[in-house]
C-alpha positions in Angstrom: 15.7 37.9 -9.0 13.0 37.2 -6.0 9.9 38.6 -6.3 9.7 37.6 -10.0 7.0 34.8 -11.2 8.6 32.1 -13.5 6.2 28.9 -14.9 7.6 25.4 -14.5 7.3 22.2 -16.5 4.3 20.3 -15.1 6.9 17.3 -15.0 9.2 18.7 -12.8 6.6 19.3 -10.0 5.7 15.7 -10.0 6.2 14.1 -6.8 8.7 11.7 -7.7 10.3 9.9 -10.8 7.8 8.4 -11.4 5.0 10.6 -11.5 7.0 12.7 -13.7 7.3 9.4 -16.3 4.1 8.5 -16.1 3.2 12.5 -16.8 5.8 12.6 -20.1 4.4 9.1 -21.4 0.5 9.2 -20.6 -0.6 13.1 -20.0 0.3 14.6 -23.2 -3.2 16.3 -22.8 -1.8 18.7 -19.8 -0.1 22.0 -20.2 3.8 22.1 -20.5 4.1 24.5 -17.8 2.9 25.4 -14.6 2.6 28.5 -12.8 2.9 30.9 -11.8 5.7 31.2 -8.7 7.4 33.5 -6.9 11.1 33.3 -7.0 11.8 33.4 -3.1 15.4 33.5 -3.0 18.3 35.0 -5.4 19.5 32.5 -8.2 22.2 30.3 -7.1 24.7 29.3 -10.2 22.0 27.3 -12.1 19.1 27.2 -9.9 16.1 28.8 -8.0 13.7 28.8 -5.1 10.1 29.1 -6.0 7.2 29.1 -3.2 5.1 26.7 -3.7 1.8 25.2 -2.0 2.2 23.0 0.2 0.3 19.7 -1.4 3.4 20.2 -3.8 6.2 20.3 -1.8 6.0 19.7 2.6 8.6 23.1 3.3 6.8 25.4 0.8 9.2 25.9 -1.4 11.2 23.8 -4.1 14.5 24.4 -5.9 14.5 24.4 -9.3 16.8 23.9 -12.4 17.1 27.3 -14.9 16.3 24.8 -17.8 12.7 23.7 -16.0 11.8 27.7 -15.9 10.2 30.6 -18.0 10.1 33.6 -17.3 6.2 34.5 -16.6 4.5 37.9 -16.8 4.7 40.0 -13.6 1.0 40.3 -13.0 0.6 36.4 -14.0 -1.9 35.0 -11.1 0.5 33.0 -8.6 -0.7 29.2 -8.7 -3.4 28.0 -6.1 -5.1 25.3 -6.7 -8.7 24.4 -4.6 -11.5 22.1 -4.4 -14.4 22.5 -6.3 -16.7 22.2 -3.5 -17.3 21.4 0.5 -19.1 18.7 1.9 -21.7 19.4 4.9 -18.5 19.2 7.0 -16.7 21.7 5.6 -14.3 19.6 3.9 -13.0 20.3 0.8 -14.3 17.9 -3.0 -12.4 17.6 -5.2 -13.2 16.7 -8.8 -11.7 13.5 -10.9 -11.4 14.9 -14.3 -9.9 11.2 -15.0 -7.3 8.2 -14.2 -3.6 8.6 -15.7 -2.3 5.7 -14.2 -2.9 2.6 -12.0 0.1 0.7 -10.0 1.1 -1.3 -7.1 3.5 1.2 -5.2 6.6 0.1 -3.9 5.8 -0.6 -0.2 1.6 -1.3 -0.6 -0.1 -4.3 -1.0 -3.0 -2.3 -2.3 -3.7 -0.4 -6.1 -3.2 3.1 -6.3 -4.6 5.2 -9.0 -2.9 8.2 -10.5 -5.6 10.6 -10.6 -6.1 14.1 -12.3 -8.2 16.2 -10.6 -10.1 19.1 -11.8 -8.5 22.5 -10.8 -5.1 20.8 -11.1 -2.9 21.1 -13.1 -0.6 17.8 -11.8 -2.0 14.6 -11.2 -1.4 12.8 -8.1 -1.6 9.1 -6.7 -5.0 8.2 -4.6 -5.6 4.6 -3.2 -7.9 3.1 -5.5 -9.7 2.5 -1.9 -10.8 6.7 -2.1 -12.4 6.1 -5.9 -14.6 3.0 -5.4 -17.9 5.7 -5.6 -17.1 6.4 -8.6 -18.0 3.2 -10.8 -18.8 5.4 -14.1 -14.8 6.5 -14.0 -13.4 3.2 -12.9 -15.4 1.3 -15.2 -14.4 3.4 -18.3 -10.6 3.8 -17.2 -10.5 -0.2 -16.7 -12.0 -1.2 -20.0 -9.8 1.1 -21.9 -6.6 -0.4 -20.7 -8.1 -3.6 -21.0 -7.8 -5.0 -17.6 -10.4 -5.5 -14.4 -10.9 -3.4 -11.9 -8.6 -4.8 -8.8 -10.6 -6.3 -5.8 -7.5 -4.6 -3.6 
């Protein structure tokens, strides 16, 4: 019904098929489920709209399969992610916790990393442009997969 809070599978929420491979093959460390949401409209035959923030999904909301769903407690907190800290600016930091992934995306001619970030609970892909500072991360994530850190 809306107005409920449900939790959905971290993969689901990925941002596209890819993401959500690369979360069920190298991210076994995060957490099944995500959430909670608020059930915005009234279940269609198999499926439901959640609200969700908008660095997961441009309109706010996303429809969602029954089988990707639990139910979650009513006073469960509703998900919101944020950054850790601000910069002199007033722009928002956010944490690495580590690298997932590294790939060429369809369409660049440049690496991106796929990068979990602390207060997160899905990662996301970053151009590996936006990680350069931090050599400490690269350096480890790059000798445990055995390969050299791209010059692109």
């Amino acid at each position: 019904m809306a107005g409920d809070r449900v939790l959905v599978k971290t993969a689901v929420l990925g941002r596209t098929v890819l993401d959500a491979a690369v979360l069920r093959r190298k991210a076994k460390s995060l957490p099944r489920y995500t959430g909670a949401f608020e059930v915005v409209e009234p279940p269609s035959s198999n499926t439901l709209v959640i609200a969700v923030p908008a660095d997961l999904h441009r309109s706010g909301r996303k429809t969602v399969n029954f089988d990707n769903v639990k139910l979650a407690p009513p006073d469960s907190p509703l998900y919101a992610p944020g950054p850790v800290a601000f910069d002199k600016d007033g722009q928002p930091l956010w944490a690495v916790e580590y690298i997932v992934d590294d790939a060429i995306l369809d369409g660049h001619d440049y690496t991106s990393l796929y990068v979990k970030y602390k207060g997160y609970n899905i990662p996301e892909w970053t151009s590996l442009a936006n990680m350069r500072h931090l050599h400490i991360l690269l350096n480890t994530y790059y000798s445990s997969v055995g390969k050299p850190i791209p010059t692109k």
